[in-house]
PDB file of N, H, CA, C and O in Angstrom:
ATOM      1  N   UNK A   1       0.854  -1.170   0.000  1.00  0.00           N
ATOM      2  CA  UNK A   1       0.000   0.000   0.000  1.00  0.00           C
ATOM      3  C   UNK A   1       0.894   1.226   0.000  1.00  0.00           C
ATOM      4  O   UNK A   1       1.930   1.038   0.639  1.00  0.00           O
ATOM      5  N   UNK A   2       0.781   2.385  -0.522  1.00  0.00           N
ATOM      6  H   UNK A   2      -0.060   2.538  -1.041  1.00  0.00           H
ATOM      7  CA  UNK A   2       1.465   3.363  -0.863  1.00  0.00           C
ATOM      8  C   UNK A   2       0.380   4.617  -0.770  1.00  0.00           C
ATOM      9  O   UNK A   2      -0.725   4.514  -1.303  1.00  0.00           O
ATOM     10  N   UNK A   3       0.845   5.972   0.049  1.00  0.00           N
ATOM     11  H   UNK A   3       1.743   6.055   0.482  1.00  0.00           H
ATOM     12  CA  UNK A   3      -0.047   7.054  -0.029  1.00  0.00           C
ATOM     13  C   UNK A   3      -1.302   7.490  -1.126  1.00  0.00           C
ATOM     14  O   UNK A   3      -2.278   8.216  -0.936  1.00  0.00           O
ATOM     15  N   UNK A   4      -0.890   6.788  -2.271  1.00  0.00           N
ATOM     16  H   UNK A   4      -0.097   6.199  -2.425  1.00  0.00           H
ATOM     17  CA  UNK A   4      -1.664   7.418  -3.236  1.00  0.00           C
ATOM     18  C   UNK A   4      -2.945   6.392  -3.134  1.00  0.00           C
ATOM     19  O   UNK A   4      -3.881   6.679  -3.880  1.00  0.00           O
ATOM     20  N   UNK A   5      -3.067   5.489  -2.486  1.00  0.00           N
ATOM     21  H   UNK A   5      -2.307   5.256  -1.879  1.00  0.00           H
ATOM     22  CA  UNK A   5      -4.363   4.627  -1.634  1.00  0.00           C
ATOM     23  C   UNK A   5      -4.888   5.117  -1.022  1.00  0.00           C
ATOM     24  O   UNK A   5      -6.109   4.972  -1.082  1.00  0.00           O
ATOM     25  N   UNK A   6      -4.420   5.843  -0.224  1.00  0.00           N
ATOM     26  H   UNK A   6      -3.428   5.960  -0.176  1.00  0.00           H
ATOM     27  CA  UNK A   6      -5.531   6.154   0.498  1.00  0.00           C
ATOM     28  C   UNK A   6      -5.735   7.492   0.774  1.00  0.00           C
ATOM     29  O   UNK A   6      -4.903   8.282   0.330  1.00  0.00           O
ATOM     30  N   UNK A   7      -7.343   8.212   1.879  1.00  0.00           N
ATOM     31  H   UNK A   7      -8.019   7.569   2.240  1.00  0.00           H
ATOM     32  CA  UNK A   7      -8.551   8.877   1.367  1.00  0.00           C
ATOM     33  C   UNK A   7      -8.781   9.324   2.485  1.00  0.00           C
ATOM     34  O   UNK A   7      -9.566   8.665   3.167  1.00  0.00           O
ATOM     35  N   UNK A   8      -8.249  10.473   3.029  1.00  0.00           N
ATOM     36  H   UNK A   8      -7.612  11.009   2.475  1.00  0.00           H
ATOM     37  CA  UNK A   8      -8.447  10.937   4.300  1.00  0.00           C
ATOM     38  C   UNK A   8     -10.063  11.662   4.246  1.00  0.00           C
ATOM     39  O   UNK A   8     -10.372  12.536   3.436  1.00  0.00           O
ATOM     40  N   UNK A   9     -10.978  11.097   5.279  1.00  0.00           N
ATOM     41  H   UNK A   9     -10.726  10.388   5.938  1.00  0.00           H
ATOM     42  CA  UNK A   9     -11.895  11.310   5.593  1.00  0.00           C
ATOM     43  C   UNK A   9     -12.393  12.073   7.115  1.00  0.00           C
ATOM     44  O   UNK A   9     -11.647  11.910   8.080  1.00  0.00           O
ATOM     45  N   UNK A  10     -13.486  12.785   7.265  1.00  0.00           N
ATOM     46  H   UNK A  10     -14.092  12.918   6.481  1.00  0.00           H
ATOM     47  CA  UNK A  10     -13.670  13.588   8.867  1.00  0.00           C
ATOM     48  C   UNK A  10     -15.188  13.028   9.258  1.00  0.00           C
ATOM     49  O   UNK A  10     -16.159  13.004   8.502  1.00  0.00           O
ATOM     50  N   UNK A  11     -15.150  12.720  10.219  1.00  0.00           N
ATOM     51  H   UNK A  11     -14.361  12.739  10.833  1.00  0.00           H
ATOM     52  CA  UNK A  11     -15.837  12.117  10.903  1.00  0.00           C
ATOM     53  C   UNK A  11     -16.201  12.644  12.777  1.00  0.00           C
ATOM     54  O   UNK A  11     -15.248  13.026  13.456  1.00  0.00           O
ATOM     55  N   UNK A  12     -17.086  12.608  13.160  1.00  0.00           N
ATOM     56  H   UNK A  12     -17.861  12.298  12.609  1.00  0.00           H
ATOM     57  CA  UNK A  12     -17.197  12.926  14.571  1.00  0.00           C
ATOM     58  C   UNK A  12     -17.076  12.088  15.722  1.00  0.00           C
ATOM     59  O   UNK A  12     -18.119  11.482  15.969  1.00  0.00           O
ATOM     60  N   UNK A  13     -16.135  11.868  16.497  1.00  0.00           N
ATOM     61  H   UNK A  13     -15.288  12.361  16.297  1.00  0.00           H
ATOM     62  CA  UNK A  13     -16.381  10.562  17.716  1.00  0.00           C
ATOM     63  C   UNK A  13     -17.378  10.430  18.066  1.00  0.00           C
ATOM     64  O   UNK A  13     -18.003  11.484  17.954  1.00  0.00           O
ATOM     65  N   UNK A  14     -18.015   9.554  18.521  1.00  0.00           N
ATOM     66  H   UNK A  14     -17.507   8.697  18.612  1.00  0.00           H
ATOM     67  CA  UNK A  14     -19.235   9.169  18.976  1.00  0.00           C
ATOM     68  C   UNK A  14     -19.147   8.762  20.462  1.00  0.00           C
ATOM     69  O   UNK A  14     -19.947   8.245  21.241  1.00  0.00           O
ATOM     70  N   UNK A  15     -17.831   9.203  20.563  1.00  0.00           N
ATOM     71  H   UNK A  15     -17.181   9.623  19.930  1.00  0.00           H
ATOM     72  CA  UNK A  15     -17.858   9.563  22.648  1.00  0.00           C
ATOM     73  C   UNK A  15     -17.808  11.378  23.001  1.00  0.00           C
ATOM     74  O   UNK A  15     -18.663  12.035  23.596  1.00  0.00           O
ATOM     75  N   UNK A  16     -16.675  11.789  22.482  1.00  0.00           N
ATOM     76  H   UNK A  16     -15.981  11.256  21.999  1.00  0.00           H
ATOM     77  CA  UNK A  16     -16.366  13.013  22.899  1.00  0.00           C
ATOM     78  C   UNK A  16     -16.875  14.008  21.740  1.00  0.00           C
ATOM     79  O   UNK A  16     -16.659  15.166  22.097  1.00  0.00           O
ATOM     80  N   UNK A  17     -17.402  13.949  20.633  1.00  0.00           N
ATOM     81  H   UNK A  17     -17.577  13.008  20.343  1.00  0.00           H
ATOM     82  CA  UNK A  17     -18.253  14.965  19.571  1.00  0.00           C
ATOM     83  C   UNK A  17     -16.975  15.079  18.633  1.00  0.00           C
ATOM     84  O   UNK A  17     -16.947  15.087  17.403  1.00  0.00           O
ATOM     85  N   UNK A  18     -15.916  15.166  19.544  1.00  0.00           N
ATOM     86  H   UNK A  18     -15.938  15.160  20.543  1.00  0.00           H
ATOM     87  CA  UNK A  18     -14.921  15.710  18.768  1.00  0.00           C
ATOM     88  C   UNK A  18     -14.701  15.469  17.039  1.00  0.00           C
ATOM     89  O   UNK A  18     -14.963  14.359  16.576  1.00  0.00           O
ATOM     90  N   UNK A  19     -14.172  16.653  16.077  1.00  0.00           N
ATOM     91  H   UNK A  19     -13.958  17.554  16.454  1.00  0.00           H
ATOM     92  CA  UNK A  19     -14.332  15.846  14.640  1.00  0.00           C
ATOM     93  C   UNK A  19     -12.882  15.263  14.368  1.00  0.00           C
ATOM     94  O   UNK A  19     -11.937  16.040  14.507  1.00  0.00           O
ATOM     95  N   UNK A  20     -12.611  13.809  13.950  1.00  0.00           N
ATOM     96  H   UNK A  20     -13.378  13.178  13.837  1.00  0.00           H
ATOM     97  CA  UNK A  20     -11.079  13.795  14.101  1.00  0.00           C
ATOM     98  C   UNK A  20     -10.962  12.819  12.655  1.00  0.00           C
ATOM     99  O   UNK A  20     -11.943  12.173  12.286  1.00  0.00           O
ATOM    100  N   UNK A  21      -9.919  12.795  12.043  1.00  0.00           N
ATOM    101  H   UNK A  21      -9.122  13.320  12.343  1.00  0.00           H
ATOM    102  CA  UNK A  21      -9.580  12.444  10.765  1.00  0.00           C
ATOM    103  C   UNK A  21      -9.397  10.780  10.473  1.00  0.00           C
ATOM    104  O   UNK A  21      -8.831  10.042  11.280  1.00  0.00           O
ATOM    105  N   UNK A  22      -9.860  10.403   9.433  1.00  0.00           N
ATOM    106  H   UNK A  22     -10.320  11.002   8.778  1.00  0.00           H
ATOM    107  CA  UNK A  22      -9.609   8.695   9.420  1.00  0.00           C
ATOM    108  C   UNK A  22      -9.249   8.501   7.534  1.00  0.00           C
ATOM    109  O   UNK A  22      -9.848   8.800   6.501  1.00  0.00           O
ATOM    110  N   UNK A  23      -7.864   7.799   7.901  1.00  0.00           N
ATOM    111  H   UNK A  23      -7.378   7.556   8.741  1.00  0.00           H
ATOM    112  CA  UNK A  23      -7.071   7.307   6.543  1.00  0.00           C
ATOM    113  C   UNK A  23      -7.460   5.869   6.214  1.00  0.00           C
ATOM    114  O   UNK A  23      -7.182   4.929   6.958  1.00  0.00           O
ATOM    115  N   UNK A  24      -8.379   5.700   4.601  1.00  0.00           N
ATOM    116  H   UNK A  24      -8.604   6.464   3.997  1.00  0.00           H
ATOM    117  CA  UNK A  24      -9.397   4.918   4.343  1.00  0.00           C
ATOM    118  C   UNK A  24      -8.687   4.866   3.217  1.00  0.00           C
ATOM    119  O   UNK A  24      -8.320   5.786   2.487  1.00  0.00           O
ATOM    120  N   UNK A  25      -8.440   3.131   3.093  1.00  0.00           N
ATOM    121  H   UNK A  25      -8.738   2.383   3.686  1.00  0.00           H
ATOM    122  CA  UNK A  25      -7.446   2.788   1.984  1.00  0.00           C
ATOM    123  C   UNK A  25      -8.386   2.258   0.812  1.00  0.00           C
ATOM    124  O   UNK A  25      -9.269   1.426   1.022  1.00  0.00           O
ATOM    125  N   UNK A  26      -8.122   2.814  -0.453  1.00  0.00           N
ATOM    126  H   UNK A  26      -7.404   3.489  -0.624  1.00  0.00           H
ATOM    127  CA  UNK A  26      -9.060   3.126  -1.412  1.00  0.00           C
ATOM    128  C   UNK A  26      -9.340   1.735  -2.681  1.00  0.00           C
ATOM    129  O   UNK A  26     -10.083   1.710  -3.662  1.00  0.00           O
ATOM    130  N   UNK A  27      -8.289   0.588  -2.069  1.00  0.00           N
ATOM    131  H   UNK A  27      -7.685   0.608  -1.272  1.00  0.00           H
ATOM    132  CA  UNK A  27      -8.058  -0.174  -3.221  1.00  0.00           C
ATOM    133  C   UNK A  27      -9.590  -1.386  -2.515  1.00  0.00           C
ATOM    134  O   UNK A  27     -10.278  -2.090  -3.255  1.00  0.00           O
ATOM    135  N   UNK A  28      -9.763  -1.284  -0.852  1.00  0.00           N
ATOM    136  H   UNK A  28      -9.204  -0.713  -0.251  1.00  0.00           H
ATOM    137  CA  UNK A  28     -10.894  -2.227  -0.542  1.00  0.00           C
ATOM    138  C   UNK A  28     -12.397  -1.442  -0.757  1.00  0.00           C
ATOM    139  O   UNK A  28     -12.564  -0.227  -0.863  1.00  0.00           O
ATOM    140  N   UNK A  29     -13.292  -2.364  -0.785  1.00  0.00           N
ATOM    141  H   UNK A  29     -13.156  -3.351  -0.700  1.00  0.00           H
ATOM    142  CA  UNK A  29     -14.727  -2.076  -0.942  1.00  0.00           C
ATOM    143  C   UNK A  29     -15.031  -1.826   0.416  1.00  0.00           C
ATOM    144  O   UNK A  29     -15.527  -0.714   0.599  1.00  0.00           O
ATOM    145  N   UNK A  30     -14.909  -2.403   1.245  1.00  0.00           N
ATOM    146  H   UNK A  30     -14.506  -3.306   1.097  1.00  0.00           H
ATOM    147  CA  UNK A  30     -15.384  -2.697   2.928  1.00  0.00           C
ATOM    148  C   UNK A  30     -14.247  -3.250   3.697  1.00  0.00           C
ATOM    149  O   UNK A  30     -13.644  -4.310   3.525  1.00  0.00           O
ATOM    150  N   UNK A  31     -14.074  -2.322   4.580  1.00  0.00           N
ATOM    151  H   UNK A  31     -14.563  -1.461   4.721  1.00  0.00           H
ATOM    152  CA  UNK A  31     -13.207  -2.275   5.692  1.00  0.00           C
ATOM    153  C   UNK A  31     -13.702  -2.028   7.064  1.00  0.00           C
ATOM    154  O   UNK A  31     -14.499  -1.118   7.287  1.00  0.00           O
ATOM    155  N   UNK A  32     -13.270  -2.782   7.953  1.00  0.00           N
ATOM    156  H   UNK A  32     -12.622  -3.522   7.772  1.00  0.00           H
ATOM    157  CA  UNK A  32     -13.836  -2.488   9.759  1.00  0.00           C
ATOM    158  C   UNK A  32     -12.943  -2.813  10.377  1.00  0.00           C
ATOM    159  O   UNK A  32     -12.673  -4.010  10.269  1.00  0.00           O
ATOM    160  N   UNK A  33     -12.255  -2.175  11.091  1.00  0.00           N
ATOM    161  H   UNK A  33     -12.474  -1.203  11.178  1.00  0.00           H
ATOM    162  CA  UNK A  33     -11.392  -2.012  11.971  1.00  0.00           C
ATOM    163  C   UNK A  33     -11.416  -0.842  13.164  1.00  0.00           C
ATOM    164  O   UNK A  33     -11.907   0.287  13.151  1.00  0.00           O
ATOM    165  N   UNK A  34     -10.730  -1.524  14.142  1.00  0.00           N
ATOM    166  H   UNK A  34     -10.331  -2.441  14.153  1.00  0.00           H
ATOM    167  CA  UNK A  34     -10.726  -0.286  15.493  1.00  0.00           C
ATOM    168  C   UNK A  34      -9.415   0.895  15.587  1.00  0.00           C
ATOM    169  O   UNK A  34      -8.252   0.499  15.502  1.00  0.00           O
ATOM    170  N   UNK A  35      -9.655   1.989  15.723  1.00  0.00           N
ATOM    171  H   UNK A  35     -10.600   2.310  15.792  1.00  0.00           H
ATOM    172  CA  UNK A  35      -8.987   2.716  15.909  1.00  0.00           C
ATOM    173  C   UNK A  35      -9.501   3.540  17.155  1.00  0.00           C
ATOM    174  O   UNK A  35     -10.699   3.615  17.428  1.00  0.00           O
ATOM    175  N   UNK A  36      -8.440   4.194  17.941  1.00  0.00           N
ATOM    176  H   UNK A  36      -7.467   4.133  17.720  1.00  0.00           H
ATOM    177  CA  UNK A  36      -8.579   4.924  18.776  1.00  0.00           C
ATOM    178  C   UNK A  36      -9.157   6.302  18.641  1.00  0.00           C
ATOM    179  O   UNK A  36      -8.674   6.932  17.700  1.00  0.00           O
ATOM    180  N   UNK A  37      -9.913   6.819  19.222  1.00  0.00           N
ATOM    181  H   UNK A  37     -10.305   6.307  19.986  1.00  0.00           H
ATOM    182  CA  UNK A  37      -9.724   8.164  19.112  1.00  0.00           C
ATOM    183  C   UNK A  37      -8.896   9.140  19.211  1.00  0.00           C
ATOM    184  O   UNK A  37      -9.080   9.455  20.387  1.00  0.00           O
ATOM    185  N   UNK A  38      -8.058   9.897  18.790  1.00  0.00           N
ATOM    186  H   UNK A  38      -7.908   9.642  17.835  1.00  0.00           H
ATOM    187  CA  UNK A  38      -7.128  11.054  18.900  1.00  0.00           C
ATOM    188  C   UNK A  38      -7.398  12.196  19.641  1.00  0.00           C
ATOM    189  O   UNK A  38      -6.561  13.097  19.690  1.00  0.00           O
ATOM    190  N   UNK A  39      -8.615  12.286  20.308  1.00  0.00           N
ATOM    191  H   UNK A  39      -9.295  11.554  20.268  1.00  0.00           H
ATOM    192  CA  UNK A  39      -8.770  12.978  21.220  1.00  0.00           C
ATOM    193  C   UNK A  39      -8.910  12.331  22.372  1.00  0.00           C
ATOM    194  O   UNK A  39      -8.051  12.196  23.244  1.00  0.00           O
ATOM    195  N   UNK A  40     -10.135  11.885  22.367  1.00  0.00           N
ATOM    196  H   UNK A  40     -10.833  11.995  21.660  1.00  0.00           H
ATOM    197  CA  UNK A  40     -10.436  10.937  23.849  1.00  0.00           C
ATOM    198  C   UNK A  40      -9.715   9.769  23.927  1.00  0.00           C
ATOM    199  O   UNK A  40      -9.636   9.383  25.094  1.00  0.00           O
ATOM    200  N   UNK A  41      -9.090   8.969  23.036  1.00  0.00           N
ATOM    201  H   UNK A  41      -9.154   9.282  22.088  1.00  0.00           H
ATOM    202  CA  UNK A  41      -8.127   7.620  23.107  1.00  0.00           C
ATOM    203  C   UNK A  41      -9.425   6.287  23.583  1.00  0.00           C
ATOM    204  O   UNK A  41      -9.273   5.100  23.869  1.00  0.00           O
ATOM    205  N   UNK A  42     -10.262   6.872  23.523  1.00  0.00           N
ATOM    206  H   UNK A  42     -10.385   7.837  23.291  1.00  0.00           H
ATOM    207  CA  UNK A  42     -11.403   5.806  22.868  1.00  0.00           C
ATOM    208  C   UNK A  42     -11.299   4.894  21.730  1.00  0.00           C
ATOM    209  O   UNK A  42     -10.836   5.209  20.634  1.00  0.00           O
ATOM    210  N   UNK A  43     -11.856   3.495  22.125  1.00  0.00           N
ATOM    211  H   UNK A  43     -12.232   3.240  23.015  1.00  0.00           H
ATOM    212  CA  UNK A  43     -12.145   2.463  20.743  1.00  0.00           C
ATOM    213  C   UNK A  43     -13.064   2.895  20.120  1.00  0.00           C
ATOM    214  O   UNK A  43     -14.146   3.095  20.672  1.00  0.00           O
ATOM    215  N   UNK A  44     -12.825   3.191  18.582  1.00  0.00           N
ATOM    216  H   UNK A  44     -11.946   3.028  18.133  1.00  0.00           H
ATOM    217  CA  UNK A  44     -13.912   3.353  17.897  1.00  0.00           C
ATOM    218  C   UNK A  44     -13.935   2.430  17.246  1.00  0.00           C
ATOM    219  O   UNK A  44     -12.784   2.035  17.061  1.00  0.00           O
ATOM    220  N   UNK A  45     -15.232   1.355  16.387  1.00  0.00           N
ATOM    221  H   UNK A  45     -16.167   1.675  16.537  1.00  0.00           H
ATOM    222  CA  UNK A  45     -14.966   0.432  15.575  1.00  0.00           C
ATOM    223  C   UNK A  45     -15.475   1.366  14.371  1.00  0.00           C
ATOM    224  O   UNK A  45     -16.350   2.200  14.601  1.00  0.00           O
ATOM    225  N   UNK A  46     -14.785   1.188  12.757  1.00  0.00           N
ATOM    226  H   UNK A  46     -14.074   0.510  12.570  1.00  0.00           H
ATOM    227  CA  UNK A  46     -14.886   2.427  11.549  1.00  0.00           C
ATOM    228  C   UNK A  46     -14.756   1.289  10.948  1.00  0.00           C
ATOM    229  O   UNK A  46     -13.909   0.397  10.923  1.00  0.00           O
ATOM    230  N   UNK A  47     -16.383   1.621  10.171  1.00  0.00           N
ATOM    231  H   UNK A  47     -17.071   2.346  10.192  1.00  0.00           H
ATOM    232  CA  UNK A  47     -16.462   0.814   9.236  1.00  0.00           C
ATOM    233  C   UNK A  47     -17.032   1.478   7.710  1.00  0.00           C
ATOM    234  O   UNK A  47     -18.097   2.053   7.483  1.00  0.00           O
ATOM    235  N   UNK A  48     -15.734   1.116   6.655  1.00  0.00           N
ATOM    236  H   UNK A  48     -14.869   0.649   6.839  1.00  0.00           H
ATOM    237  CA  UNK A  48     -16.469   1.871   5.360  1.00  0.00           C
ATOM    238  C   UNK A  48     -16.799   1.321   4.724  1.00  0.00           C
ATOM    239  O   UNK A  48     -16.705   0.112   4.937  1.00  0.00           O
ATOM    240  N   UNK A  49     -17.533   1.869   3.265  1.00  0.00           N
ATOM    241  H   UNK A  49     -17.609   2.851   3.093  1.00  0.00           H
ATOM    242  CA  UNK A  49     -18.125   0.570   2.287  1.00  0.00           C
ATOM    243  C   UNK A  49     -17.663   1.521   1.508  1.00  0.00           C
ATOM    244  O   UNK A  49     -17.594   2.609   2.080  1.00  0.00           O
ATOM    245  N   UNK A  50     -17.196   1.507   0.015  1.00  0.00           N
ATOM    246  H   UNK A  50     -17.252   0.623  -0.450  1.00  0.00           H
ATOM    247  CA  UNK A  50     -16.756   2.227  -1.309  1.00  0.00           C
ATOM    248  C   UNK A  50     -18.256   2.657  -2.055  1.00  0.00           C
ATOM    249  O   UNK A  50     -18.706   1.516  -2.167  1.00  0.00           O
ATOM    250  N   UNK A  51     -19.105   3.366  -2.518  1.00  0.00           N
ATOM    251  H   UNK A  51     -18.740   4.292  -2.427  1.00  0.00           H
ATOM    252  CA  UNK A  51     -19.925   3.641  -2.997  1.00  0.00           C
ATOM    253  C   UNK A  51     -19.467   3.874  -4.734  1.00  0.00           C
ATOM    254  O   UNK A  51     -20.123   3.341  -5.629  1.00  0.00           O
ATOM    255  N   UNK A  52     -18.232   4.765  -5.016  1.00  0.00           N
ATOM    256  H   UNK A  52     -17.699   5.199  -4.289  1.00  0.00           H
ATOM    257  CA  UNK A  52     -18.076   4.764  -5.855  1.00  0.00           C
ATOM    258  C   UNK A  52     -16.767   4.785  -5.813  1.00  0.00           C
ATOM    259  O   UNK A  52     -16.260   4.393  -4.762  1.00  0.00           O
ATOM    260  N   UNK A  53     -15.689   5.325  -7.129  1.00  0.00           N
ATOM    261  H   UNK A  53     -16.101   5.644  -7.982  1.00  0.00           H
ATOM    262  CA  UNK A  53     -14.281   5.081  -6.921  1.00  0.00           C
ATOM    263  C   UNK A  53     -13.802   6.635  -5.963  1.00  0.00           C
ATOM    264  O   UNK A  53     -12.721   6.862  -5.420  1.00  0.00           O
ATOM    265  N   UNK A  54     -14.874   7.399  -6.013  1.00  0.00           N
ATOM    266  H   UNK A  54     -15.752   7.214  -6.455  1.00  0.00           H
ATOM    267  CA  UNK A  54     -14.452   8.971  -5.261  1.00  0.00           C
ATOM    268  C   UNK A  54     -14.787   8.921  -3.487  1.00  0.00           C
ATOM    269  O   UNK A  54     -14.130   9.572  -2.675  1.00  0.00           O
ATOM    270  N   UNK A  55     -15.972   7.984  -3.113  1.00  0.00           N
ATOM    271  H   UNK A  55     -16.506   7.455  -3.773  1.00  0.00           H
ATOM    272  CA  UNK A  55     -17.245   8.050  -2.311  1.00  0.00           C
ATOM    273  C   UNK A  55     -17.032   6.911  -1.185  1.00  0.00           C
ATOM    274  O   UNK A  55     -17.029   5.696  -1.382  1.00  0.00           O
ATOM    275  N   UNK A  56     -16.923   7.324  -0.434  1.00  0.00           N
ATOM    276  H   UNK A  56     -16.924   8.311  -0.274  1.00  0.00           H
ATOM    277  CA  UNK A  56     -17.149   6.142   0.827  1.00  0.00           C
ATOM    278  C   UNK A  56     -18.882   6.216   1.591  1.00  0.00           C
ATOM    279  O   UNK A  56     -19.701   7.054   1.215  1.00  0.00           O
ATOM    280  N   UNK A  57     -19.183   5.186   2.681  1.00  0.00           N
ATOM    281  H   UNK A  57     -18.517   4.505   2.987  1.00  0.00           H
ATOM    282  CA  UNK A  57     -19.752   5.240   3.536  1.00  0.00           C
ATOM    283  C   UNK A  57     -19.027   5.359   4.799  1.00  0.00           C
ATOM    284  O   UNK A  57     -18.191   4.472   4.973  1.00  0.00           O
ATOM    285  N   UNK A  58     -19.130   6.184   5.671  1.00  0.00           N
ATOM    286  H   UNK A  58     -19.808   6.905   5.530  1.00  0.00           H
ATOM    287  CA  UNK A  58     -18.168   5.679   6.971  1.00  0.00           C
ATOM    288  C   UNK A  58     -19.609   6.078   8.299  1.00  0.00           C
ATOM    289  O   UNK A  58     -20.488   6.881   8.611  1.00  0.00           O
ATOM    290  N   UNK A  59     -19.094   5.100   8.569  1.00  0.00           N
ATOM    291  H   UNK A  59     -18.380   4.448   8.315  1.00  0.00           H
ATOM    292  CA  UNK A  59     -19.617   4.601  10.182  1.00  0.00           C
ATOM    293  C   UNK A  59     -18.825   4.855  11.256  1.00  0.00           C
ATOM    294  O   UNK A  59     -17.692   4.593  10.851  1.00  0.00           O
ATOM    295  N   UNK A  60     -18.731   5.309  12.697  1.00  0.00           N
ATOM    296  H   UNK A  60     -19.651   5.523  13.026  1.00  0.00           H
ATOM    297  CA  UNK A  60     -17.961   5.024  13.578  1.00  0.00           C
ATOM    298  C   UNK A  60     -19.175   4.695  14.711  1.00  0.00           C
ATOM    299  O   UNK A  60     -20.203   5.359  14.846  1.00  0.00           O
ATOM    300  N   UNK A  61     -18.876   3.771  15.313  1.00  0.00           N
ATOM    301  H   UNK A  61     -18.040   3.232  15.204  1.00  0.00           H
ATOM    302  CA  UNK A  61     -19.352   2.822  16.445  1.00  0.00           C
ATOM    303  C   UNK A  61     -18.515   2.774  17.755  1.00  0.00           C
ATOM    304  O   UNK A  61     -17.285   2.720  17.763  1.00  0.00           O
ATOM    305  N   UNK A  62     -19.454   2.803  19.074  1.00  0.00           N
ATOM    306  H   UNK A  62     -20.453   2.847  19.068  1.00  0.00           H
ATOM    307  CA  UNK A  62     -19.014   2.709  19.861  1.00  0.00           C
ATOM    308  C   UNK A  62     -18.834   0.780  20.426  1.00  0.00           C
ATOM    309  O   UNK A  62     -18.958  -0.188  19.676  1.00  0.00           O
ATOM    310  N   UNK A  63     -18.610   0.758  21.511  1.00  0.00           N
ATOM    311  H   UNK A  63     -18.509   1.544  22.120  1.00  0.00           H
ATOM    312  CA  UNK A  63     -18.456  -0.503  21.892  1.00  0.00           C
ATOM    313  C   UNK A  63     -19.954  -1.029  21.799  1.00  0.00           C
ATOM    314  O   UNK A  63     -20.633  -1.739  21.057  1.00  0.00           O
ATOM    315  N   UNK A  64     -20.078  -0.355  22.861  1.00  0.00           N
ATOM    316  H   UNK A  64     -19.526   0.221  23.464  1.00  0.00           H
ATOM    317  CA  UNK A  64     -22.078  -0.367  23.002  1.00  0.00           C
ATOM    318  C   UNK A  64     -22.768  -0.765  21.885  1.00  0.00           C
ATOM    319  O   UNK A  64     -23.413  -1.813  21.874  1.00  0.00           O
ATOM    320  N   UNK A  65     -22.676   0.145  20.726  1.00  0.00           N
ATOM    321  H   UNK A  65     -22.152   0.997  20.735  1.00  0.00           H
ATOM    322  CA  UNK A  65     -22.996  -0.234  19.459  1.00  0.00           C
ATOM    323  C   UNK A  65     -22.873  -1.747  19.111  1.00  0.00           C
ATOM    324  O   UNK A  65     -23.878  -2.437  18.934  1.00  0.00           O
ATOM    325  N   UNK A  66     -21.741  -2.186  19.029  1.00  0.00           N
ATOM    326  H   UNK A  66     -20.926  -1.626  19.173  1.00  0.00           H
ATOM    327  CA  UNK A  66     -21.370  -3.555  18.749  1.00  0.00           C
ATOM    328  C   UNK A  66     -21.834  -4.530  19.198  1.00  0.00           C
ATOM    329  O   UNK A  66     -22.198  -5.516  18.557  1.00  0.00           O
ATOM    330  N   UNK A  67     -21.881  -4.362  20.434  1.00  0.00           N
ATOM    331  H   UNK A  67     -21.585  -3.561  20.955  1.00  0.00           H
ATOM    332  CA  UNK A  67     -22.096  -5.668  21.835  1.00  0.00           C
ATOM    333  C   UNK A  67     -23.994  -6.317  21.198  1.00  0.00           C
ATOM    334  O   UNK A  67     -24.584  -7.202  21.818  1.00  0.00           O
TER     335      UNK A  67
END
């Protein structure tokens, strides 16, 4: 994977409101994985789907969400 993959996207935590940035690699359709928050250092689970070759869906989920 090499920078030109991937698709920096903004999104809001879904603990602290805060809006914080997520690097979404452009060659998969659907991706879910946990990342922390950069503010609060919260698990977020971020999940995208590709809509088109420009276009994501992004989700961020809390634990709660998941369980």
């Amino acid at each position: 994977m090499n920078t030109l993959d991937l698709q920096e996207a903004f999104e809001f935590c879904p603990y602290c409101g805060e809006r914080i940035s997520v690097l979404i690699e452009n060659s998969e359709e659907i991706q879910q994985y946990i990342e922390d928050c950069e503010v609060c250092c919260q698990p977020i689970t971020i999940i995208t789907q590709r809509i088109d070759e420009l276009h994501f869906e992004l989700r961020f989920l809390t634990q709660d969400d998941i369980a």
